[in-house]
C-alpha positions in Angstrom: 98.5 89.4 86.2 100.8 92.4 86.9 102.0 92.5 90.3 100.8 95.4 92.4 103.0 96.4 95.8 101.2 97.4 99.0 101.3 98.8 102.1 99.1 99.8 105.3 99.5 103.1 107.6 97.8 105.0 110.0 97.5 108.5 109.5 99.5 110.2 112.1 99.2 113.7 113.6 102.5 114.9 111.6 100.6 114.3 108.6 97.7 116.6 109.4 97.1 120.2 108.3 95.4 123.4 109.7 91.9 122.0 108.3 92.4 118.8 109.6 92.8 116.6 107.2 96.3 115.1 105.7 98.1 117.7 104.0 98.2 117.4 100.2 102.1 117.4 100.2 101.7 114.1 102.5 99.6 112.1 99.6 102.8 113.0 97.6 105.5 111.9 99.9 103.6 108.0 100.3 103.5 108.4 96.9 107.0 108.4 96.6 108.0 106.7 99.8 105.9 103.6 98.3 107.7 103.9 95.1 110.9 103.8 96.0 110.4 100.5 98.5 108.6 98.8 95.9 111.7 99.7 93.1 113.6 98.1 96.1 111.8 95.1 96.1 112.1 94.2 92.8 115.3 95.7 91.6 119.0 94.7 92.7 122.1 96.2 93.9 123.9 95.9 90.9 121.1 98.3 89.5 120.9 100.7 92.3 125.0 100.8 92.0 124.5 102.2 88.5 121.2 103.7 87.9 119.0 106.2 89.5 115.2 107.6 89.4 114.0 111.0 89.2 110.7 112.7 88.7 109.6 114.1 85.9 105.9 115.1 86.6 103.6 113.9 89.0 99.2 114.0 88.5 97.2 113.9 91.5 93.6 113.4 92.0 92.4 113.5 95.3 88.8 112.4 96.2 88.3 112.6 99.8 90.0 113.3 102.4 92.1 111.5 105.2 92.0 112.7 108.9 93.8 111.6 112.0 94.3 107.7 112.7 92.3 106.6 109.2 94.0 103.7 108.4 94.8 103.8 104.8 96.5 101.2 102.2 98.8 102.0 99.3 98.8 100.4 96.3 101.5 100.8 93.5 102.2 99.4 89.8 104.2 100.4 86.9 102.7 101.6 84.2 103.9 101.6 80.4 108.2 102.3 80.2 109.8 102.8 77.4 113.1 105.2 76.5 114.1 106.8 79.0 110.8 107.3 81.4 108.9 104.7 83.6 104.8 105.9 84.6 104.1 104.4 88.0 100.4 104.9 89.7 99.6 105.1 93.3 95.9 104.5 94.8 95.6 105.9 98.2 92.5 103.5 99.9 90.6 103.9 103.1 88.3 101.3 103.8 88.7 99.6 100.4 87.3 103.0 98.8 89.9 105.2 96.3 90.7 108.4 98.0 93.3 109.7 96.1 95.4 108.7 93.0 98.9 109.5 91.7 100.5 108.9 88.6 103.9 110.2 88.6 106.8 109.9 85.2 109.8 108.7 86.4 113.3 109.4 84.2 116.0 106.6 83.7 119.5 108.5 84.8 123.0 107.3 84.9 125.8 107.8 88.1 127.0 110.9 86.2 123.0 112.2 86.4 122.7 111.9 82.7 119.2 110.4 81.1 119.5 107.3 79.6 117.7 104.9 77.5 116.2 102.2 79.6 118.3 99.1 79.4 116.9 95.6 78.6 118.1 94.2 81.8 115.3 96.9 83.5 112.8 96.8 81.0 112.1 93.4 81.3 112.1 93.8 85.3 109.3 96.6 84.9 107.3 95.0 82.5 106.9 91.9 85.1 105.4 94.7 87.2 103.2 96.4 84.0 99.7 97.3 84.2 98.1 99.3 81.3 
């Protein structure tokens, strides 16, 4: 079973908007806030001395909306990877029920910023991760 990464927050009044409710942009930044502590979980210096991340696209589909002091839980997993992207997804739950969901396409890049093929070494780390 693939292993999915979590985490809990409480909607905080930085995160709210003139209607209310959590700004779209905010869904986007836990997106990628989650994504990048997760790739730090399961990833190692040496990596992180070498490679970097970048976005390529992201898809969101939001189904309800958060307000102020919802307590909400993240939950992230890597999708297929192969060449030189990665596909990670992002549920966004309150109260165990899906309020919005991200899938975002990562790209593989060197130090010198340059895409690259995914290396073995990585592969092998994501697909530990996998959920199709």
């Amino acid at each position: 079973m693939p292993k999915t990464f979590s985490l809990k927050l409480v909607v905080s009044e930085k995160s709210i908007d003139f209607l209310n409710h959590v700004n779209n942009v905010t869904y986007l930044e836990w997106a990628q806030n989650i994504a990048e502590k997760h790739w730090g979980e399961i990833s190692s210096k040496d990596f992180n001395d070498k490679y970097v991340w970048v976005v390529l696209r992201h898809e969101i589909d939001y189904k309800s909306s958060a307000i102020l002091g919802d307590e909400l839980e993240l939950k992230t997993w890597i999708g297929k990877s192969h060449g030189l992207k990665s596909i990670r997804y992002v549920y966004i739950y309150r109260q165990n029920k899906l309020i919005c969901s991200v899938k975002t396409s990562w790209c593989l890049l060197n130090k010198n910023m340059k895409p690259i093929r995914i290396p073995d070494e990585i592969l092998s780390i994501l697909n530990l991760h996998q959920q199709v």
